[in-house]
VOBAFI-56999 format. One record per residue (C-alpha): residue number from 1; y, x, z. Coordinates in Angstrom, 2 decimals, m for minus. Layout:
<site mido="NUM" north="Y" east="X" up="Z"/>
...
END
This chain:
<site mido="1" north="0.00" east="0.00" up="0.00"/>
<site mido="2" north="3.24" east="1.11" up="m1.21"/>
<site mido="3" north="6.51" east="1.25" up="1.44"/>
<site mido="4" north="8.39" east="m2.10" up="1.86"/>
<site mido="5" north="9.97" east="m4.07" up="4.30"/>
<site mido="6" north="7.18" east="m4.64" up="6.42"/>
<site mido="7" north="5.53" east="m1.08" up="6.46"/>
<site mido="8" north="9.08" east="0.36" up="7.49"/>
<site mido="9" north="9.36" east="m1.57" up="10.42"/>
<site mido="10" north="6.38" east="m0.80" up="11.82"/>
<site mido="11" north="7.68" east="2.45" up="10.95"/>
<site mido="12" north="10.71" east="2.19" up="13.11"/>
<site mido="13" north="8.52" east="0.27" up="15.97"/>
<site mido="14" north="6.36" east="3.67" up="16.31"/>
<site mido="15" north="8.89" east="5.87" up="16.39"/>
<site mido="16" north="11.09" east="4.29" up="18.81"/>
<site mido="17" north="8.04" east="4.03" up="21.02"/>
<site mido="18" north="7.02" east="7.76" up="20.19"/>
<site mido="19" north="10.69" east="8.95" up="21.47"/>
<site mido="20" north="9.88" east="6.77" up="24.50"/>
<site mido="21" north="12.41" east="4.12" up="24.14"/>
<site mido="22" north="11.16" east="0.91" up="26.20"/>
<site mido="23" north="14.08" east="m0.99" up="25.30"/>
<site mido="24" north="16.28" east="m0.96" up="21.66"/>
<site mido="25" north="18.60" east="m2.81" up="19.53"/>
<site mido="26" north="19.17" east="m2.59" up="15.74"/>
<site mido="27" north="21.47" east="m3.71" up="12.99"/>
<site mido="28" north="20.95" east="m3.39" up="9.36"/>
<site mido="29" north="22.75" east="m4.87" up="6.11"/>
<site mido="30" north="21.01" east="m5.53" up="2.75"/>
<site mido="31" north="17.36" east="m4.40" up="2.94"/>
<site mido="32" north="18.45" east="m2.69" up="6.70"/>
<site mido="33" north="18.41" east="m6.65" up="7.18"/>
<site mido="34" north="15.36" east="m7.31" up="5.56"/>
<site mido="35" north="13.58" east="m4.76" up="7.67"/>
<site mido="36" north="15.16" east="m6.24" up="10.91"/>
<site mido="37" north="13.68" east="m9.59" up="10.11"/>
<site mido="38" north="10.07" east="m8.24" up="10.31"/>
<site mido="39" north="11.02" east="m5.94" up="13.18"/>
<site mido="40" north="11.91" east="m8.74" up="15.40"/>
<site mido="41" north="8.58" east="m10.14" up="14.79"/>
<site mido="42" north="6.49" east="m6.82" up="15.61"/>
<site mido="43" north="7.85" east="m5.45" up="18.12"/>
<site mido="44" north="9.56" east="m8.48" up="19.60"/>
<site mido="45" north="8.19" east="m6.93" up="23.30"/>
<site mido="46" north="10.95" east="m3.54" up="23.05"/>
<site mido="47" north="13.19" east="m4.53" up="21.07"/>
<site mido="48" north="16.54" east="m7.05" up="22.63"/>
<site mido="49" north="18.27" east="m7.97" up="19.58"/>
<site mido="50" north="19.04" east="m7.61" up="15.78"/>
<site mido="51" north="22.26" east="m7.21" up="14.75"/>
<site mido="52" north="23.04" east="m8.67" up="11.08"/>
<site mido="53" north="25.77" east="m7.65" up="8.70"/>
<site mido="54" north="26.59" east="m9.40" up="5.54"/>
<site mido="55" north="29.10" east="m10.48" up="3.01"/>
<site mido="56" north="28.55" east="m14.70" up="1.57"/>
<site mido="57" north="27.38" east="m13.66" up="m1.62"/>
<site mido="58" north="24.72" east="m12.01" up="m0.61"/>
<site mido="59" north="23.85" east="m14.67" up="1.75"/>
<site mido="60" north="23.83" east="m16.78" up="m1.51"/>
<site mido="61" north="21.26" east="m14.94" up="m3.25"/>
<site mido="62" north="18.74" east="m14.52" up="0.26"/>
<site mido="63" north="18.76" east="m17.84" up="1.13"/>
<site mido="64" north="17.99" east="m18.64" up="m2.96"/>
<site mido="65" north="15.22" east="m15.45" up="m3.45"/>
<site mido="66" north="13.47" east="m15.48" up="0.31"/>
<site mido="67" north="14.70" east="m17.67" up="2.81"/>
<site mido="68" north="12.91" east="m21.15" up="1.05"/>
<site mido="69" north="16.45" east="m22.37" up="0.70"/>
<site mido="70" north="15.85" east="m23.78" up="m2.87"/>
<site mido="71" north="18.90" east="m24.35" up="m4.84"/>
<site mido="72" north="21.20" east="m23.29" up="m2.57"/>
<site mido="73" north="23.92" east="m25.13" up="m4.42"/>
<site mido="74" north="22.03" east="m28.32" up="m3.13"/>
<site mido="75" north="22.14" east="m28.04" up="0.01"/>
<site mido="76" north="23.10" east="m31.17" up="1.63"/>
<site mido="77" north="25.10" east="m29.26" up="4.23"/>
<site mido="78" north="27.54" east="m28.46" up="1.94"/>
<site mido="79" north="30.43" east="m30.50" up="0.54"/>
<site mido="80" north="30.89" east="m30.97" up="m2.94"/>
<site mido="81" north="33.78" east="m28.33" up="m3.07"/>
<site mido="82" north="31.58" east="m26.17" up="m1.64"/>
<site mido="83" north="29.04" east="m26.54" up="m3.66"/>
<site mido="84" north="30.97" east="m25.66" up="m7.09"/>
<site mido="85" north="31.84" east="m22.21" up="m4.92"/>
<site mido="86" north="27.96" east="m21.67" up="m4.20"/>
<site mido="87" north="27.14" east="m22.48" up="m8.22"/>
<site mido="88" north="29.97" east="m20.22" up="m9.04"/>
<site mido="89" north="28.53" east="m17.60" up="m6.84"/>
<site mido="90" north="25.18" east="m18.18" up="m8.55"/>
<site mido="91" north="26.65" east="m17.71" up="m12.06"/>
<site mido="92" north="28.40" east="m14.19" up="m10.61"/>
<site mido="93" north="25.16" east="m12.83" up="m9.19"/>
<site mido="94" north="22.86" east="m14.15" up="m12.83"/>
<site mido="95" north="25.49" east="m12.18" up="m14.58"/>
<site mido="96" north="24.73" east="m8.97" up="m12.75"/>
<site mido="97" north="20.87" east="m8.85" up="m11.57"/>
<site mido="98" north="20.07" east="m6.64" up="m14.04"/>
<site mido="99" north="19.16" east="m3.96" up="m12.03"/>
<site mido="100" north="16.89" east="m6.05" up="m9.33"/>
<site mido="101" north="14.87" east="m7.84" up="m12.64"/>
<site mido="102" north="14.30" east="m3.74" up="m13.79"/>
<site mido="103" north="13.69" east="m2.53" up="m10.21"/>
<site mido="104" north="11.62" east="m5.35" up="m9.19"/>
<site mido="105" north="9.15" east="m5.31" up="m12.58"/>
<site mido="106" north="9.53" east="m1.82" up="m14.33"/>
<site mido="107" north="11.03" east="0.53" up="m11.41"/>
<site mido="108" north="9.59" east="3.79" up="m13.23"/>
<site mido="109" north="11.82" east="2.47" up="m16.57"/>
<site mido="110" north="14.97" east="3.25" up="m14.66"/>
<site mido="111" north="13.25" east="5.61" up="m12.05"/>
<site mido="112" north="12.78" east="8.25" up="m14.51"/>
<site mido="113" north="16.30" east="8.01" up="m15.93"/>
<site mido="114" north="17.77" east="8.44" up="m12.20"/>
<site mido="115" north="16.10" east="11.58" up="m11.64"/>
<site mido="116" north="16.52" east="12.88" up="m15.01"/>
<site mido="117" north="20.34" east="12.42" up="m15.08"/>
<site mido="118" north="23.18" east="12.97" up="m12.78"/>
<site mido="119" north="24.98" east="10.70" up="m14.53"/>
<site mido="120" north="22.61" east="8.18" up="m14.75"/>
<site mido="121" north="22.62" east="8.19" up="m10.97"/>
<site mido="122" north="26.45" east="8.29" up="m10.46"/>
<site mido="123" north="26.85" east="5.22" up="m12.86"/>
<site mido="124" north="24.02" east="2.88" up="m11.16"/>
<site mido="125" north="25.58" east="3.26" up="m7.84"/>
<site mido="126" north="29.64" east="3.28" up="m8.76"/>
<site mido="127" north="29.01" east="0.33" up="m10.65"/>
<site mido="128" north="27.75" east="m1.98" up="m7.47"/>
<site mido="129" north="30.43" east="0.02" up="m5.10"/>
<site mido="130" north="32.80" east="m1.81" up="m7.81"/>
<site mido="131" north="31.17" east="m4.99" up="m7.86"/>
<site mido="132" north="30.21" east="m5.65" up="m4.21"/>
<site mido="133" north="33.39" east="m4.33" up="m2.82"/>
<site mido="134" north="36.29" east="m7.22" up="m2.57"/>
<site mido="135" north="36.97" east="m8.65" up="m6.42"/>
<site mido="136" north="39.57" east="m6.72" up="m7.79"/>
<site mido="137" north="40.29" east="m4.64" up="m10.75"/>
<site mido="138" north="40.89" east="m1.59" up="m8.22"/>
<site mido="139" north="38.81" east="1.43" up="m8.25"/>
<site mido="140" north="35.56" east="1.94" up="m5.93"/>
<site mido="141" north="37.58" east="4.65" up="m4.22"/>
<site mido="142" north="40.21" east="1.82" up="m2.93"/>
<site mido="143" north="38.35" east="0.51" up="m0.49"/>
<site mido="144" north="35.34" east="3.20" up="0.58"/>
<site mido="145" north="36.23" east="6.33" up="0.71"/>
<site mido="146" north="35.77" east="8.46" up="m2.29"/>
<site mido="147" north="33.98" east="11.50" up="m0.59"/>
<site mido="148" north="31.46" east="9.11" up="1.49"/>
<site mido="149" north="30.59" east="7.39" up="m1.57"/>
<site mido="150" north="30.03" east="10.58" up="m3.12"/>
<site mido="151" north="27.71" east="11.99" up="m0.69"/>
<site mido="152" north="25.89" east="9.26" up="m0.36"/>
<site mido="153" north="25.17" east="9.35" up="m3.90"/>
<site mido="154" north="24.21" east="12.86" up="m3.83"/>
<site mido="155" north="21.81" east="12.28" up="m1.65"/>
<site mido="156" north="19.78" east="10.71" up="m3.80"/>
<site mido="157" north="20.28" east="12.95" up="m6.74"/>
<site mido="158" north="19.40" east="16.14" up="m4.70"/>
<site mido="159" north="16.38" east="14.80" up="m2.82"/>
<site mido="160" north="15.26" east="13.19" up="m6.28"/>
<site mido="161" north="15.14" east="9.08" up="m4.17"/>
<site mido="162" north="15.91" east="7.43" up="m7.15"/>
<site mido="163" north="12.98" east="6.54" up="m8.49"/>
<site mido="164" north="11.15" east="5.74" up="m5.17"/>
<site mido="165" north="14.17" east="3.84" up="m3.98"/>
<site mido="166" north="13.75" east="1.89" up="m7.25"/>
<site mido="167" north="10.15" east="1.66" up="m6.72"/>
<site mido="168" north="10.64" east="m0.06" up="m3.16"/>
<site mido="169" north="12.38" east="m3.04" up="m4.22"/>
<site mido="170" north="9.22" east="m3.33" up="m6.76"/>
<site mido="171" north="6.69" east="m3.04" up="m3.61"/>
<site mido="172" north="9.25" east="m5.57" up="m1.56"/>
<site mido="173" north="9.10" east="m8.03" up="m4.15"/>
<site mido="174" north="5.40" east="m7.90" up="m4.68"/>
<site mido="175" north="3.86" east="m7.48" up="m0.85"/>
<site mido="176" north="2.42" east="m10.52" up="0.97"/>
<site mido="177" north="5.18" east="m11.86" up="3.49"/>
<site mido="178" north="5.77" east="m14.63" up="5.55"/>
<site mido="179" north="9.08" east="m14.95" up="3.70"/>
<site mido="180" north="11.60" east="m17.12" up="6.20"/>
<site mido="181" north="9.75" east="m16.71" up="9.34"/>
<site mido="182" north="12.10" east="m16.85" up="11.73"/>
<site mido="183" north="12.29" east="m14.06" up="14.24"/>
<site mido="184" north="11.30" east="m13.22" up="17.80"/>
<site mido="185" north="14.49" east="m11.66" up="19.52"/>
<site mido="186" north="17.75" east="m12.99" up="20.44"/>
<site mido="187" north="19.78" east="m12.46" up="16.74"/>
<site mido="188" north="23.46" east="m12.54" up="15.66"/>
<site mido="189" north="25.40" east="m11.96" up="12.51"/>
<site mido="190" north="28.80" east="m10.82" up="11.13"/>
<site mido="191" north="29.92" east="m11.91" up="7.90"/>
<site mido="192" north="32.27" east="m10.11" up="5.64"/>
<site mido="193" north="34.60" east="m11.44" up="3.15"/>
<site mido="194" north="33.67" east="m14.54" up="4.74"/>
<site mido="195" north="34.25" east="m17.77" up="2.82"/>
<site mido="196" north="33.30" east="m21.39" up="4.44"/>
<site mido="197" north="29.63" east="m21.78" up="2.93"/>
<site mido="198" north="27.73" east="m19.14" up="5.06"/>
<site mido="199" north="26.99" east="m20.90" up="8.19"/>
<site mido="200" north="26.37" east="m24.29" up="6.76"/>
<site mido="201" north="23.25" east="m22.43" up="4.27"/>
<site mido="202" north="22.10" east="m20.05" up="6.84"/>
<site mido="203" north="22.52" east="m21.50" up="10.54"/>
<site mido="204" north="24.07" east="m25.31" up="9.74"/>
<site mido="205" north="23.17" east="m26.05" up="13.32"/>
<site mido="206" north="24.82" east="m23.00" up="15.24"/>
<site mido="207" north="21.71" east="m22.26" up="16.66"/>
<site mido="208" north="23.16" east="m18.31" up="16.48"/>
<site mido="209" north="25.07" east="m17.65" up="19.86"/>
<site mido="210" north="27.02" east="m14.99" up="17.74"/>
<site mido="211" north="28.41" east="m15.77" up="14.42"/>
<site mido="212" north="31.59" east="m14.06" up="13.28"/>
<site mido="213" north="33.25" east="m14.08" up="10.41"/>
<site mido="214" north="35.57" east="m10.84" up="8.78"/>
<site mido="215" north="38.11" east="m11.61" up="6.04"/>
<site mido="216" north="37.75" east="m7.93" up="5.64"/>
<site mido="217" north="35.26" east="m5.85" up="3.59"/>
<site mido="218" north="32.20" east="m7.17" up="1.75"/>
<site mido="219" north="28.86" east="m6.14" up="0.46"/>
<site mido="220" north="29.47" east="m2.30" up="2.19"/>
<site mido="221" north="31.10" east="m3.11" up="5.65"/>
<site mido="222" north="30.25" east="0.36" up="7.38"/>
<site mido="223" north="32.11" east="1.90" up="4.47"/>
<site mido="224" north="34.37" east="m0.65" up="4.14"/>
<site mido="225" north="35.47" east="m1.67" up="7.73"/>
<site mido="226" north="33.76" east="0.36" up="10.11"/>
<site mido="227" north="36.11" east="m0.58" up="12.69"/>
<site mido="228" north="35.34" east="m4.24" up="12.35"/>
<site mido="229" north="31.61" east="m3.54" up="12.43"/>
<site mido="230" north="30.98" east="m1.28" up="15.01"/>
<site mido="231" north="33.59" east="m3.57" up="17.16"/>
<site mido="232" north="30.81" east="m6.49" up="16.64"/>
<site mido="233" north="27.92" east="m4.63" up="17.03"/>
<site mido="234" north="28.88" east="m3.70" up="20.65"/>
<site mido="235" north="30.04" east="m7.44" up="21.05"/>
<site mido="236" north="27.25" east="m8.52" up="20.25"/>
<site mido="237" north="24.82" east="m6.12" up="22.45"/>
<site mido="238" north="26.97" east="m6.57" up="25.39"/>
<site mido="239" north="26.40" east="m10.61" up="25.82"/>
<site mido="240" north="22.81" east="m9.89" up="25.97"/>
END
């Protein structure tokens, strides 16, 4: 079996038990969140909470792809105004899912090409900095900064990760998952760029004792608005 989401977190469950930690917290964004979803229900005995970090779009697409949410534009919890926004959303992320469809069915197609090229690598990660950073016509480099983005790229050029990051999304996609199960431990979320449809797809019941929302930042918040984030991670640990 290939590493996903599932595999990782036991991962992270073994190590934080090999360096002897009886107690831990986590956050993750993106896949980070993906992973904390099956972490919670693994090691639900060690670990107090996970700490989620989003932007609405995104929560768009997981509650679409993995959460059972169906057509999220549906969703009776939503008024019709806020429904056009959701199908709008839709349209934005069918526009540019090009590079999940490749990663999640051919991963060596663009694998190879990553760690072949420098270029190749620079381009398939400016390009989302652009897109999941807040909509404007501005430059990546106006709202992370230039040399973080940079040497976060090179890290994957110079340890050769694109292809097996590539391949990960393929081995996500394809493992058996109990996609939606909720988790064990006591969970909050922060949502960035935050519009008015997040909470009515993902907790229309405010189950979640901590839900905030961020004007601020997007897809890349720890790049972004590290302020903001690290303020509501330590929020959120401290109530618990």
């Amino acid at each position: 079996m290939g590493w996903q989401s599932v595999r990782t977190a036991k991962a992270y469950a073994e190590l934080m038990q090999r360096l002897g930690y009886e107690h831990y917290g986590a956050h993750g964004t993106d896949i980070g969140a993906d992973i904390l979803g099956e972490l919670g229900k693994i090691d639900s005995k060690h670990l107090i909470g996970t700490h989620y970090g989003s932007d609405t779009q995104t929560i768009v697409l997981s509650v679409a792809m993995f959460m059972g949410g169906g057509d999220p534009s549906q969703n009776p919890n939503l008024s019709d105004k806020q429904k056009e926004r959701v199908k709008q959303i839709q349209a934005e992320w069918d526009d540019g899912m090009g590079y999940l469809k490749i990663q999640s069915t051919r991963p060596l197609t663009i694998g190879y090409g990553l760690n072949d090229s420098p270029i190749a690598q620079l381009a398939w990660q400016v390009e989302k900095y652009k897109a999941w950073t807040n909509p404007s016509d501005e430059l990546p480099e106006k709202k992370v900064d230039i040399d973080q983005m940079l040497t976060n790229i090179s890290l994957y050029w110079l340890t050769g990760s694109g292809a097996s990051a590539a391949n990960y999304i393929y081995e996500n996609i394809h493992a058996e998952r109990a996609w939606g199960a909720p988790s064990q431990v006591p969970t909050g979320w922060a949502v960035f760029g935050a519009e008015n449809i997040a909470r009515p797809l993902l907790d229309p019941d405010h189950h979640l004792k901590h839900w905030s929302e961020f004007k601020e930042g997007r897809h890349f918040p720890a790049m972004e608005v590290p302020e903001l984030l690290i303020g509501d991670i330590q929020k959120f640990f401290s109530e618990l």
